[in-house]
N, C-alpha and C positions, 0 to 999 in steps of 0.2 A: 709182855703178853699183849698181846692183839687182839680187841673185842671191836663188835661191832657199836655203835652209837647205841644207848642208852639211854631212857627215861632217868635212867636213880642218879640223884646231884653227888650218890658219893664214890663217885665211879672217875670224876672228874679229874681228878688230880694225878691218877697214878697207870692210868691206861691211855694210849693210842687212839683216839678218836676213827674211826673209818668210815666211806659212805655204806649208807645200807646196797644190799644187793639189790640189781636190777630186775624187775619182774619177768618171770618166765614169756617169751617172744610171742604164747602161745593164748596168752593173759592180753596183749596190746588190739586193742578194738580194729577192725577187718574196717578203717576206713579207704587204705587204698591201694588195697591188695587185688590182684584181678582173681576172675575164676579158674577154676583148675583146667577149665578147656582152654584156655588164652596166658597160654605159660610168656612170662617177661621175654621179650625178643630181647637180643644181644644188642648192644650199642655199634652202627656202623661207621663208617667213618669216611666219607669223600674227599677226592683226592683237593687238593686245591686249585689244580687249573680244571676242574668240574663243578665246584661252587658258582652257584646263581646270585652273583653279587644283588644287591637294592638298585634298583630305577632309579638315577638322579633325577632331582628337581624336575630341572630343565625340560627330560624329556618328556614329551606326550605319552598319553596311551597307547595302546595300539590300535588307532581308528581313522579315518581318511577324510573325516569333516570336524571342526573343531565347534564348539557350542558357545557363541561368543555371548556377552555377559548384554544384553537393553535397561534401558532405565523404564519406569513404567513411565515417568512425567520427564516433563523438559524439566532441565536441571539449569543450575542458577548463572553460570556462561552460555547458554541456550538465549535466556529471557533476557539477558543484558546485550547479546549480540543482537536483539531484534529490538532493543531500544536505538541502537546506532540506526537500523532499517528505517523508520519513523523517523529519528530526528533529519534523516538526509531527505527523506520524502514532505514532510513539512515544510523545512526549509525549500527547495526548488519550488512547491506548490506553491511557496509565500512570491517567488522571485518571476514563474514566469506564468503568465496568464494566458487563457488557452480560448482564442478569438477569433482561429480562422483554420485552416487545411491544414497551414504548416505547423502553426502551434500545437494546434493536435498530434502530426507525428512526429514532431518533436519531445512533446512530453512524454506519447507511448514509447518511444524509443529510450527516453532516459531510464524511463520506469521498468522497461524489459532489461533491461543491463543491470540494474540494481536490483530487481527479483530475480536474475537467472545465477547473480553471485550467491546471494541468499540461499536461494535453494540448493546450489553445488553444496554450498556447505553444511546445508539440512541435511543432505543425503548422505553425509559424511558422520555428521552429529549425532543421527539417532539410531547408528549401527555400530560403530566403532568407537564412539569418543569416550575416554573415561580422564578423569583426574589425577595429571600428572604435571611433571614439571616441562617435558618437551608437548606438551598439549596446551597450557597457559604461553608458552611462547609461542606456541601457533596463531595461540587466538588473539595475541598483543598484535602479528601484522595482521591479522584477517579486519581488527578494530578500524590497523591504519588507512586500510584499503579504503574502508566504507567514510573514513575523513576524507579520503583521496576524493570518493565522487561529491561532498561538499566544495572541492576545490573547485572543479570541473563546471557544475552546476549554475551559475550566472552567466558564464558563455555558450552556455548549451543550443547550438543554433546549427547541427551537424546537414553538410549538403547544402548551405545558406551561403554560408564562406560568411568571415568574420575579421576585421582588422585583429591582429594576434592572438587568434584564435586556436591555431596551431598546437603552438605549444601546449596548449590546456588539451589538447585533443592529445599528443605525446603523451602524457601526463595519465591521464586516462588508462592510454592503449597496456602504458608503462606497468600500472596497479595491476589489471586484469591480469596481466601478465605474471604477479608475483603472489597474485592471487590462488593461480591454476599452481604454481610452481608449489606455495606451502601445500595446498591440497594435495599435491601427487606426493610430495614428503609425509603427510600424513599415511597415506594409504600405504607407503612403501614401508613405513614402519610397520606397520599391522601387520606388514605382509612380513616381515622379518621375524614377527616373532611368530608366524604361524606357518613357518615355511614348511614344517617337517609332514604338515598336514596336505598330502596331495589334491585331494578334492576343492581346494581352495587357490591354489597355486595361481594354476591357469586364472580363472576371475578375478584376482586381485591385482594380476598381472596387468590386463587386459584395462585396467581403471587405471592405473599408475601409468601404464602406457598413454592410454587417451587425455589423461590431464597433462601430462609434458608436451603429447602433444599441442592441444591447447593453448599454455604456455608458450611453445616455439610460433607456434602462428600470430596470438597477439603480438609475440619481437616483432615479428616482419611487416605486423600491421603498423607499429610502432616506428623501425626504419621507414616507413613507406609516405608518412603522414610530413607533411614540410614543418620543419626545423621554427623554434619559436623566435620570435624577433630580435635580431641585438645588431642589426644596424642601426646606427645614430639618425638618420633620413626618416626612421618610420617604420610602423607593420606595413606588410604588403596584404591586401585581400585575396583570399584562396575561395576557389570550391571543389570538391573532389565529393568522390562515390565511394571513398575507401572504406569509411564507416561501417558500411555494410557488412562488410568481415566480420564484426563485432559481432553483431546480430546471428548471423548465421554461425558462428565458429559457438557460439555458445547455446544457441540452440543442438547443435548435433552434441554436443560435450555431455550434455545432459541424456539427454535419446540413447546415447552408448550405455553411458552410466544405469541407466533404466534399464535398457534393455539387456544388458549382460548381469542385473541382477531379477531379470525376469527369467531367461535362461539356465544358470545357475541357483538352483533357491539358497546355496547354503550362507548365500550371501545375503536373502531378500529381504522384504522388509517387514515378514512376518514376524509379531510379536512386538514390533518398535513402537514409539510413540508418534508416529509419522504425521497421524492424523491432530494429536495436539496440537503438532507444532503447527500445522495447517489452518483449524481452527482459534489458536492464539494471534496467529499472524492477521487473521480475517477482523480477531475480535479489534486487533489494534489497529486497525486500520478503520475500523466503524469507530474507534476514539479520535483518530484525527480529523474524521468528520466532522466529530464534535467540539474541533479545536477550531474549527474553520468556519464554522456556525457562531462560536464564539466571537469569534474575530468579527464576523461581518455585523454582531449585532453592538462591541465594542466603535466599531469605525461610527455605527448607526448614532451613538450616543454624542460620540466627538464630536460631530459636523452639527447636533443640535436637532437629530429628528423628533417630529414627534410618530409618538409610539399609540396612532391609531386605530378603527378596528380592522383596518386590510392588512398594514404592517404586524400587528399581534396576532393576528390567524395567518402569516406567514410563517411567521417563528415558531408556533406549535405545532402547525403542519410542519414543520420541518424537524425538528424533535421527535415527533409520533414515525416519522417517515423511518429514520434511521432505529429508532427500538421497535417498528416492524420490520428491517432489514434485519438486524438481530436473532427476533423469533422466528422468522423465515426459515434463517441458518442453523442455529443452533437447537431448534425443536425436533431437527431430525437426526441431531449426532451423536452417536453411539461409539464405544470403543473397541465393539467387536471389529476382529476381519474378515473380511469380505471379499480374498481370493487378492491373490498379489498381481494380477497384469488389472484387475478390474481398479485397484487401489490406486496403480501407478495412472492410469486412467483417470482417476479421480484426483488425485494429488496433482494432476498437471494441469488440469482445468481451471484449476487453482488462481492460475496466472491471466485466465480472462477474466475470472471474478473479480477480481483483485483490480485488475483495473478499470473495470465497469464500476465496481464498488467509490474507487476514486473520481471518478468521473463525475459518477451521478452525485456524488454527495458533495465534491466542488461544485456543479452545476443547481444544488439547491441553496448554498450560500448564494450565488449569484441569483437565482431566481428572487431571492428576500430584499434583495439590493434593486433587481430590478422593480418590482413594484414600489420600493421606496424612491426610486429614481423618478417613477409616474406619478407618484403624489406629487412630490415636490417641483415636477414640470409642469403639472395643471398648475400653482399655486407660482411658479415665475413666470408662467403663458400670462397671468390673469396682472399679475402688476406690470409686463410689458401693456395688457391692453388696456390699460387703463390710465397710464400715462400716454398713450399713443390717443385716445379719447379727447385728452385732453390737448393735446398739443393741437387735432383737430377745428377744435374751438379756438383756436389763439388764447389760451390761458395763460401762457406766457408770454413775460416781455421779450425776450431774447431766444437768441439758441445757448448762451452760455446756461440762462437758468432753466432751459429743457433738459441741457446735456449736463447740468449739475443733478437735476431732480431723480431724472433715472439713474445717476452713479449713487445716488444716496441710497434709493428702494434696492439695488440691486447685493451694491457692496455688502450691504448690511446682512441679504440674505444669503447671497453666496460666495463669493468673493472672499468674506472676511472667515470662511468656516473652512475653507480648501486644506486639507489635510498638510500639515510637512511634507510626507513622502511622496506628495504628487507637485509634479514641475508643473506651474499656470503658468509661468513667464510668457510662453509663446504667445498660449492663450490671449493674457493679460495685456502684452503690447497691441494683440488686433482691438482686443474691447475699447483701449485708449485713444485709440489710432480713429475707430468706428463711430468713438460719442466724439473727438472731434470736426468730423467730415458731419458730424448730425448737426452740431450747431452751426457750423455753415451753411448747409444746406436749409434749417430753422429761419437764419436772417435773411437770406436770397427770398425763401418763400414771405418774409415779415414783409421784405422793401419790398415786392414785386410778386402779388400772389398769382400771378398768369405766369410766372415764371416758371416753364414746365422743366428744366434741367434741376430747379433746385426742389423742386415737387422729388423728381426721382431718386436725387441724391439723399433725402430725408427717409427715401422710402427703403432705397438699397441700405443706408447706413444701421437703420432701424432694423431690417434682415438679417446684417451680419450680427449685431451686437447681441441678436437675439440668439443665432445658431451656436455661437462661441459661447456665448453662458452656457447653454443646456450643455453641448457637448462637456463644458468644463465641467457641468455638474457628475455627469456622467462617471467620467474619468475619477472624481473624488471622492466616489460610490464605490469604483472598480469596476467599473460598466463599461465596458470599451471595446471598440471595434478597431481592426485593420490599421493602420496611418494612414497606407492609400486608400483606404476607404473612407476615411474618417472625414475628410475633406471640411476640416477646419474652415470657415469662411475667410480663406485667404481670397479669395479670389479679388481681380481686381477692383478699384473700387468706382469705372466708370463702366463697370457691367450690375447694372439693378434688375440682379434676378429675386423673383421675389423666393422668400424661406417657406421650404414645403418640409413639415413637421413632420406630415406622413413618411415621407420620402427616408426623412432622417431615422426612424423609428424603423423603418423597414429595414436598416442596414445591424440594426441590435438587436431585432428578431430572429433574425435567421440562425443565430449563435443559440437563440435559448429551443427552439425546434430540437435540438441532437439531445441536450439533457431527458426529453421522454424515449430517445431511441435507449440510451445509457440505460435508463430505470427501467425498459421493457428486456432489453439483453440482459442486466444481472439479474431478472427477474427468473429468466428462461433457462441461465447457466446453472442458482439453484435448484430449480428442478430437474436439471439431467443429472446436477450433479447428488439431489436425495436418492434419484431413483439408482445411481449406482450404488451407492451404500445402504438400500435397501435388502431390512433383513429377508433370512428365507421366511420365516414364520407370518410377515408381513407382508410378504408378495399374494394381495389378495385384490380385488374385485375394485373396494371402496379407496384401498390405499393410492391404486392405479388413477384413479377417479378423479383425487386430490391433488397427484402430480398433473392429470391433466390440467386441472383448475387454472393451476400458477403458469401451465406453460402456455395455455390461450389467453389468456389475462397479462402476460408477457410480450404477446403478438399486437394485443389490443393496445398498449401501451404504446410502442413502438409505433401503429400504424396511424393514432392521433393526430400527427401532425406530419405524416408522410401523405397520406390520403387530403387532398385539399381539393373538397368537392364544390365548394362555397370561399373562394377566399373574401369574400367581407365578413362573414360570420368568423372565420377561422382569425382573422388581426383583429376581433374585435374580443375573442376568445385569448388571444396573443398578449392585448394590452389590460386582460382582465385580472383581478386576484385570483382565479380560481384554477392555474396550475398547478399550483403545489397541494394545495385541497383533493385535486385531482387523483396524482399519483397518489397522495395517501387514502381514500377511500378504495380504491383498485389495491395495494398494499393489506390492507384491514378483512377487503373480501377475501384473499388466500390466505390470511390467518387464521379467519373464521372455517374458513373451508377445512384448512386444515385439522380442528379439532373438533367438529361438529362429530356430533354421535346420531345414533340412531334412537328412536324414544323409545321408550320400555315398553309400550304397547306394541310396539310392531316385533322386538324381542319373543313379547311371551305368545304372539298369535305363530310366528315361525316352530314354537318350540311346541304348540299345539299342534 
């Protein structure tokens, strides 16, 4: 017998268990039954070669510009690739000293080659780069490149011609060369994986193209440059014009580069951190100022200065100078953008700030040096003259103890303080050479004071021994002018021309005259370069006001010591502490200018 399940326990043993029946269909709650107007459609069924398989991976959307990924900040191979910038820029800054025409464009020229590589790769960095494994090997040679222009960099004398110089010039041409080569691999990459995206095609082409080319043309500047020495005989001295190439082959590399993402936006640089990079680069480059400041007031301590009050209002004028070059820059920088040809505009300018910035701010280390050079030549003017007083008088017996007395005052105070890294040797043999032609000429005048040859020989001896000190002191400072100009008192020693001080100081002035043109140019490039990235809400009346401020106060700078309407007031201006005082109170007015407001009284009478 067959029953249905059952409560009663005595049902258990002798009946069929069964499940209870299922609830009338009519009973099951209406959760997903449709209405009676929308009767269940049949199940269809497509063919298999009409199924619409899934999109792989791989492919794109279907859209003709791709949305490539910006970092908001420079990322951590960004900031270490611009510590290699600094350490090569330090370095050359420590190596060659910048004292006449050619020194000058020679250092601009090294400094353009080393910010035009940088920036190639900025412009790379803050649109495409991400974290990868063929991206860390990019940037392992990009590292090696910027070691390459450390190699370069002590022979740097291009258009001068140089005993094996050559080679390091190969060497150079060589890096640049593999420089442009990774770059165009980078790009061609990007472009690989974004080939399927027509809109991009063309532009990335056109970049991968320009940098190979690039690349083939430093080869041929490289074949073109003479071969490095490996005859046994010797280098040969070269001059050539080829260098040039450099210059120009990598200014246009960039111009393309710019300009084909001016053209194209989908490549531009809206949205990147361009201007970071721009502004970090600036900030570090206002730290090596500060490494250079350093240094001069290290050398300052070594040689034994004292640290008086012209010397200490140098060094804080010069401190105050650069953290208003600072707020200058940084008061007006914002992260908005401000229209991509105006940007690239502004991002290129970059590169004369950059080196006015270097400029002026090597030129204020020197300026500290040189007023500590003028203390300390009043104060070995005054002990030559005072053994010269005395020699006057016949205070001594001899010439040996004239020419002993001044190696004593002298040695002591210069001589014995001469840096390591500065060679006196030359020096050093005329001063030896000088004190002994003095004591000769001392006993000629002792036997026989009508003796008018030994009168002069005492007189000329006494001139050179004087000009060689200073100059040497000069040189221990890092105060230096020309060689050919320098005119060490080699001269012969049966010409007694007498030592014209003036004269001498004339030829170290002219070098410090360009540091106000430097500080009035980076003065001037700031303010074209605020008023490009001036916002719109701030294009008004007073802001207009402000740029003018810094950019006459830039002119004013500049024309100091170009305008020379009085020259005895102007070398007397020249040998005074008050240079650097100078530029920093004109620095301090555009800072003021900058923030000044207008007073609430004149607010609330406008608003009546």
């Amino acid at each position: 017998m067959l029953q249905y399940e059952s409560s009663s326990p005595s049902h258990q043993n002798d009946t069929l268990r069964l499940p209870p029946p299922r609830r009338p269909l009519q009973e099951v709650p209406n959760l997903l039954r449709l209405p009676p107007s929308q009767p269940l459609a049949p199940r269809q069924t497509t063919p298999p070669q009409q199924r619409q398989h899934p999109r792989p991976r791989s492919q794109p959307p279907p859209t003709t510009t791709p949305t490539f990924h910006h970092h908001t900040e420079a990322t951590t191979q960004e900031l270490f690739f611009d510590l290699f910038f600094v350490a090569n820029l330090t370095t050359f800054t420590s190596l060659k000293e910048i004292n006449d025409a050619a020194s000058l464009r020679a250092y601009t020229g090294f400094f353009a080659l080393l910010w035009l590589t940088w920036y190639s790769n900025a412009l790379y960095d803050v649109r495409f780069s991400s974290d990868s494994l063929f991206e860390r090997m990019a940037k392992a040679l990009h590292f090696g490149v910027m070691v390459g222009f450390a190699v370069v960099g002590p022979a740097w004398e291009p258009g001068r011609g140089g005993e094996g110089s050559g080679g390091k010039y190969r060497v150079l041409s060589f890096i640049l060369m593999v420089s442009r080569g990774v770059l165009a691999a980078q790009y061609g990459v990007t472009l690989y994986f974004v080939r399927r995206y027509r809109g991009v095609v063309v532009p990335l082409g056109l970049v991968v193209a320009s940098e190979l080319v690039a690349a083939v043309l430093y080869g041929v500047v490289t074949a073109a440059l003479p071969p490095g020495c490996e005859a046994a005989g010797g280098c040969g001295v070269f001059s050539t014009r080829i260098h040039v190439a450099w210059y120009v082959i990598g200014i246009a590399e960039v111009v393309v580069t710019v300009g084909i993402s001016c053209y194209w936006r989908v490549i531009s640089f809206k949205g990147t951190h361009i201007q970071q990079r721009m502004s970090l680069l600036t900030l570090i480059i206002l730290g090596e100022g500060i490494i250079v400041i350093c240094k001069a007031v290290s050398k300052l301590v070594k040689i034994g200065g004292e640290f008086d009050s012209r010397v200490t209002g140098q060094i804080v004028a010069a401190v105050v100078i650069i953290y208003l070059l600072y707020m200058l820059y940084f008061d007006r920088m914002h992260d908005d953008h401000f229209g991509t040809i105006k940007q690239q505009i502004w991002a290129s300018l970059h590169f004369f700030l950059h080196i006015m910035l270097v400029l002026v701010l090597q030129g204020v280390s020197y300026l500290i040096m040189w007023v500590v050079a003028l203390v300390r030549m009043d104060r070995l003017d005054a002990r030559f003259r005072t053994i010269e007083a005395a020699s006057v008088s016949f205070s001594y017996a001899n010439g040996t103890v004239f020419a002993d007395t001044l190696r004593k005052n002298i040695d002591a105070y210069l001589w014995n303080t001469v840096p390591k890294g500065v060679d006196a040797s030359k020096a050093l043999g005329v001063w030896n050479a000088s004190l002994v032609s003095l004591a000769q000429g001392y006993d000629g005048v002792v036997g026989d004071r009508g003796n008018m040859s030994a009168v002069g020989l005492v007189r000329q001896s006494l001139n050179t021994a004087e000009s060689v000190a200073i100059q040497t002191m000069f040189d221990s400072l890092g105060v230096s002018v020309p060689k050919d100009e320098a005119g060490y008192a080699m001269a012969k020693l049966d010409k007694a021309a007498a030592f014209d001080k003036m004269d001498l100081l004339g030829k170290y002035e002219k070098r410090f005259e360009l540091v106000f043109d430097y500080a009035g140019l980076a003065l001037t490039l700031m303010a074209c370069i605020a008023f490009l990235s001036l916002q719109q809400e701030k294009r008004h009346l007073r802001e207009y006001l402000r740029l003018l401020v810094m950019l006459v106060t830039g002119f004013t700078i500049c024309l100091i010591c170009l305008v020379g309407t009085n020259k005895k007031e102007q070398k007397m201006y020249m040998e005074s502490a008050w240079m650097l005082p100078t530029i920093c109170i004109l620095f301090f007015l555009c800072v003021v200018a900058r923030h000044i407001r207008r007073p609430k009284w004149m607010k609330r009478n406008k608003a009546e």
